[in-house]
N, C-alpha and C positions, 0 to 999 in steps of 0.2 A: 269249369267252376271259376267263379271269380276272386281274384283272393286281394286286388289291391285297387285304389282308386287310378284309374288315369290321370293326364294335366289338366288343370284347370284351368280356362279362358278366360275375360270375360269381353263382351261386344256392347259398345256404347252408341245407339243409334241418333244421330240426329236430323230429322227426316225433310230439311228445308232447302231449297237451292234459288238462285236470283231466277231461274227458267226453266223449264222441263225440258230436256233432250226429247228429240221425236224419236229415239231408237230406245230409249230406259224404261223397262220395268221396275225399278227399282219400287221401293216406298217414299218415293223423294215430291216436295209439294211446294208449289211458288210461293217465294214469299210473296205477299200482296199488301203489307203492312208493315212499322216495323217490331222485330222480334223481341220480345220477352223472353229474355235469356234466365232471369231469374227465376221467373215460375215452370220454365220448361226443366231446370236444372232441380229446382225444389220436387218434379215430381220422378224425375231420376233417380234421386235421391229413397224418395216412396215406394216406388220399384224395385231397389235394392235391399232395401229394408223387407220389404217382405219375400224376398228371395232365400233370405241369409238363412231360416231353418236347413237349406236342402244341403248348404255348405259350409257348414260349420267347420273353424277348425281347419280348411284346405287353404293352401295358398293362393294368389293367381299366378300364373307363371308369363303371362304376358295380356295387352288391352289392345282394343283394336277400337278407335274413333271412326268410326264410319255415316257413311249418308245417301241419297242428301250428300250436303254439301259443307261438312263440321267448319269450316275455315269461315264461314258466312257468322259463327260466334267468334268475338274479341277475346286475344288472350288472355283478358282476367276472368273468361266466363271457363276457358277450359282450365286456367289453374285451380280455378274455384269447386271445376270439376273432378281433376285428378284430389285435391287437397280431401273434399268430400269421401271420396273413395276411399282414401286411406286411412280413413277415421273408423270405416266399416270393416274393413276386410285385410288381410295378411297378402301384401304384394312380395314377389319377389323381389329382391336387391337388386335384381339381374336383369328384371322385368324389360321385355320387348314392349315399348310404349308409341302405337302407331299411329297416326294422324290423317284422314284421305284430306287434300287440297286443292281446290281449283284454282287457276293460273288465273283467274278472271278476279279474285276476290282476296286476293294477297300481293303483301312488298314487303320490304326485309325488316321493318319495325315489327310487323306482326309476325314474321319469322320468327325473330331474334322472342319478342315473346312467349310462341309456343314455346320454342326452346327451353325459357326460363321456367316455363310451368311445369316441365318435366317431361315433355314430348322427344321422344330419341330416333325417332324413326318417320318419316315423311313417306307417301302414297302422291303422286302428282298425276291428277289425270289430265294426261296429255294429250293422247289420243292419234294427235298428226301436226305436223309442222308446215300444211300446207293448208293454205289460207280457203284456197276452194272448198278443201275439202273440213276443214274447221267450219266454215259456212254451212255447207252441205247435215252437218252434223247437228245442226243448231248449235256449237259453241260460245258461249259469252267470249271466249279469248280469240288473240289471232296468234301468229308463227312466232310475232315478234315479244309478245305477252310471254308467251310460253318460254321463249330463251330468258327472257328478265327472270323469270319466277324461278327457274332454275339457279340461277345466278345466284339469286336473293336469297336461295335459300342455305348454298353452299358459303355466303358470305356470313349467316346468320350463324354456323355452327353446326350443320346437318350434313354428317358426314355417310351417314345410311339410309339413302333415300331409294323409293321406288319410281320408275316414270310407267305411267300405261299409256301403252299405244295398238290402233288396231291396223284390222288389215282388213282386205275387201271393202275397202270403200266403195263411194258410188264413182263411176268413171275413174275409178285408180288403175295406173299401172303397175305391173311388176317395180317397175325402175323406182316409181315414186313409194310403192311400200317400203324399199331399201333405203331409198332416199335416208326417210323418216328415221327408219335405223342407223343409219350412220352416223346423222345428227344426236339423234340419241346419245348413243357411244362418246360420240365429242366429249361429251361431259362426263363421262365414267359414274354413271350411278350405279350403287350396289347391288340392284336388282333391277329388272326389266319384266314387265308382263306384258307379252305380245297375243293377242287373242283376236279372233276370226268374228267381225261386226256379222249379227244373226238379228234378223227380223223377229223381235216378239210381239207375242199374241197382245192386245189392249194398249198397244203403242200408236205415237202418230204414225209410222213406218209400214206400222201394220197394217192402216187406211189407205194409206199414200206410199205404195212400195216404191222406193228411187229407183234409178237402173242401177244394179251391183254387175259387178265381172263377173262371167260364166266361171263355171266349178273350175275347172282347168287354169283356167288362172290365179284364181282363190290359194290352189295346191299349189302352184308353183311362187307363190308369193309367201306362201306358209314355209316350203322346203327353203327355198332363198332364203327366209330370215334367219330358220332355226341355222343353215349354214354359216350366215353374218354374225351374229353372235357367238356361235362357238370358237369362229376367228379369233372374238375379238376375249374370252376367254371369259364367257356367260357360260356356266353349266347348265345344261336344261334339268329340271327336276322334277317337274310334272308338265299337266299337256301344255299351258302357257304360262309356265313362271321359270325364268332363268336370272341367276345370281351367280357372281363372284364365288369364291372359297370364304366358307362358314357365313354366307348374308341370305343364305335361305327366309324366307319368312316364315318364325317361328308360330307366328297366329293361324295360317293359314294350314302349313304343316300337318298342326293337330287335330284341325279339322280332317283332314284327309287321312290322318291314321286313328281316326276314331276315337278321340279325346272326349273331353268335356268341353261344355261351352254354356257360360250363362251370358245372359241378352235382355237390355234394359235398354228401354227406349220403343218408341212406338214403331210397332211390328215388329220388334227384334224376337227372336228363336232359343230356344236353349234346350240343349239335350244333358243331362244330369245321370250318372251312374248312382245308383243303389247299391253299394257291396254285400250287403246282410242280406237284403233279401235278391239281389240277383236280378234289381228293376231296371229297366232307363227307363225314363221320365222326358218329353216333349214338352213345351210351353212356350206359347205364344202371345204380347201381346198387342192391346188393339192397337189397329192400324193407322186410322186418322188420327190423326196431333187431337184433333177436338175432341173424339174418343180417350185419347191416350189421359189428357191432363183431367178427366172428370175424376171421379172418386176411385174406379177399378181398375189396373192398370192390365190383369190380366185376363184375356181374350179366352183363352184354350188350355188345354192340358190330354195327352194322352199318353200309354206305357206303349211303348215295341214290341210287339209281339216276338217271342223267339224266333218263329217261323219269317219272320222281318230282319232278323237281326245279319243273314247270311248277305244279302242282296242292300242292306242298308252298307255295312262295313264294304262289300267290294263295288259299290257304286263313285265312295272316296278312293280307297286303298290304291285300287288300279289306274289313278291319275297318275299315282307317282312312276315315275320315266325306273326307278331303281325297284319298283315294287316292295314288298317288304315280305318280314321273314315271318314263316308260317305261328311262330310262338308269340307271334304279335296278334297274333285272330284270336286265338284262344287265351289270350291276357285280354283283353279289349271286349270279347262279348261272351266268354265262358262257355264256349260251346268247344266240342271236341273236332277235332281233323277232319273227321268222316263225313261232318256236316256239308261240306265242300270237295271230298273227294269225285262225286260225279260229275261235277260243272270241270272241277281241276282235267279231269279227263277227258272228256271230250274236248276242253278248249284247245289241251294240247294235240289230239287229231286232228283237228281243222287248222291250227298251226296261229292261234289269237294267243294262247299263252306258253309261257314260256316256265318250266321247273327245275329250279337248279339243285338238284337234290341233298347236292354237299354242303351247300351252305342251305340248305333250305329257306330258299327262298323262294317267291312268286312275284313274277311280272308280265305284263300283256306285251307280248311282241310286238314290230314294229307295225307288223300287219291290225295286232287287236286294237294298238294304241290308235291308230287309224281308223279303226270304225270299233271305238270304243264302246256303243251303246251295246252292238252287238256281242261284244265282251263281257259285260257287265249281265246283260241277259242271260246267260248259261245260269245263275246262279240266282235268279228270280224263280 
C-alpha cells in the first residue's frame, strides 16, 4: 500500500549537438542551422505547463540539463531557463542543479555564466584523453580541449563536477584505459562515471562495427579501473557511477531507487506516482525537435501494470553496488514482500544475490552485479 509520494525529479532535454557520435543513441540531432533558443525554450516552457496537474503542490528535489548537447545554448538561454522553471514549480533550496557539457562547445566565460544562472553541478563528457581514440569516437574535442574545459570550469566556480569516461575503446589498451583514469583523478572531480562503450542498435557503429578488444580485456580494463579509483578514494555506488563522500549524484540516484521523474523536452520520459489511486503513470514526448515544437508536445502515456511494477523497480534498484533496504520496495511501489520472495530465493541459491537479513537489506552479489541482466531476470 502506498501511503506517500517519492522525490520528485525533473529532466530538461535539449536534443541538439554540433555532430552525431557514431556510437549514440541517444535523441540527440545536428545542428544544421542556427538555433532558436527562444522558441525551443517557449515550448518547454508549454510542456511544463501542461504537466503541472500530475504535480501539484510537490517540490523538485533536483534538475538534470541533459542532451544533446545543453552547453550548445548560451548562458542567458539556460538562465532564462532555470528562471522560467521557478516561476512554475516549488524547487528545493537545496536543489541538485546539473548541467551535461561538451569540451567542444565551452570556455570559462560561459562557465562562469552557467554558474550565474544557477547551475551547481557540471556532467563533462569526456570520454578519453587520447586523441586516437577521441577521433575514433567522432569527438568534436581533442585531449588538449578536454584538459582546458576542465580548467575552465573549476576556474569558473564548479566545484562539483562530473567527468565521463569510457572504456573498450577501439584498439585501446588496458594501460591506456588507466591512462585516462589517472588523468582524470589529476583534477579531483567529485564524481567519475566510468562505463563499458556498447555498440547500439541504429547507430553509425552499428553499420560500421570498429575493432573493440576482446571480452577479456574489456573485464580487466573494467576490474583495473574500479581498482584505480577506489585508490584514489572514488566509492563505487552503482555499476558505473563512483563519487567522493556525500557527491553521489542525487538525479540519478532516484532514478535507480524508483523515484519520480517528470521530463520536458523532446523525447524526454516521466514516470509520475498516483498516491490515491495506487497509479504510476509513463509519458513520453515526441521525439523530433520538428514534432516536439508544433502544437502537442506529448507523444504517449501509459500506467504500469502491477504485474510490471516487480521487474520495473529491481531492473533500477539492483544497480546500486549497496542495494537497498526491503521497506524501500514496498514504500516505492505498494506491493507486499512476498511479491519478490521467489526471485529473492532462488537468486540467493545460484549465489546472484545477496540478503542480509539484519538489516534487511538486498544486493546483487559480485557475481549478479556481473551478469546483472541475469539478475534482474529472476524477477521478470
Amino acid at each position: 500500500m502506498l501511503d506517500s509520494n517519492p522525490p520528485l525529479t525533473l529532466y530538461v532535454h535539449i536534443p541538439w549537438c554540433v555532430q552525431k557520435c557514431p556510437y549514440c543513441d541517444f535523441n540527440s540531432h545536428q545542428i544544421k542551422s542556427s538555433l532558436d533558443e527562444k522558441k525551443y525554450l517557449n515550448a518547454l516552457m508549454e510542456d511544463l505547463e501542461g504537466d503541472l496537474p500530475l504535480i501539484w503542490g510537490r517540490p523538485i528535489q533536483s534538475i538534470f540539463i541533459g542532451g544533446g548537447t545543453p552547453s550548445t545554448f548560451n548562458p542567458e538561454a539556460i538562465a532564462q531557463l532555470l528562471s522560467d522553471i521557478r516561476a512554475r514549480v516549488k524547487i528545493s533550496p537545496f536543489a541538485e542543479i546539473t548541467m551535461e557539457a561538451n569540451p567542444g562547445t565551452v570556455d570559462q566565460a560561459r562557465f562562469k555564466g552557467y554558474r550565474e544562472a544557477g547551475i551547481n553541478r557540471l556532467s563533462l563528457g569526456i570520454q578519453s584523453f587520447n586523441d586516437e581514440h577521441l577521433k575514433a569516437l567522432g569527438r568534436i574535442h581533442d585531449s588538449k580541449s578536454a584538459r582546458n574545459a576542465i580548467e575552465a570550469a573549476k576556474k569558473a566556480g564548479f566545484e562539483n563536477f562530473n567527468l565521463d569516461l569510457m572504456f573498450g575503446l577501439p584498439n585501446q589498451s588496458k594501460a591506456q584505459a588507466k591512462s585516462d583514469l589517472s588523468i582524470a583523478i589529476e583534477f579531483d572531480p567529485t564524481h567519475i562515471s566510468y562505463y563499458q562503450l556498447t555498440i547500439e542498435a541504429n547507430t553509425y557503429f552499428a553499420q560500421f562495427p570498429p575493432a573493440l578488444p576482446d571480452d577479456e580485456l574489456i573485464d580487466e580494463s573494467h576490474d583495473t579501473g574500479i581498482e584505480c579509483l577506489a585508490e584514489n578514494g572514488y566509492r563505487r555506488y552503482e555499476v558505473s557511477a563512483f563519487a567522493h563522500k556525500d557527491y553521489e549524484c542525487f538525479h540519478n540516484r532516484n532514478y535507480w531507487e524508483f523515484g519520480d521523474y517528470l521530463g520536458i523536452g523532446a523525447g524526454a520520459h516521466s514516470k509520475i506516482t498516483h498516491v490515491p489511486s495506487e497509479r504510476f503513470l509513463r509519458r513520453w514526448k515526441h521525439k523530433h525537435p520538428k514534432d516536439y515544437l508544433g502544437a502537442s508536445k506529448l507523444a504517449g502515456e501509459t500506467e504500469i501494470e502491477k504485474d510490471q511494477l516487480v521487474s520495473e523497480f529491481m531492473m533500477n534498484a539492483l544497480r546500486l553496488i549497496q542495494g537497498f533496504n526491503l521497506s524501500l520496495f514496498q514504500a516505492r511501489t505498494g506491493l507486499a514482500y512476498d511479491s519478490i520472495s521467489t526471485g529473492l530465493k532462488r537468486g540467493r541459491e545460484l549465489g546472484l544475490l545477496h540478503h542480509d537479513i539484519l538489516n534487511n537489506r538486498l544486493k546483487a552479489s559480485e557475481q549478479g552485479m556481473r551478469y546483472l541482466n541475469d539478475t534482474v531476470a529472476l524477477f521478470i
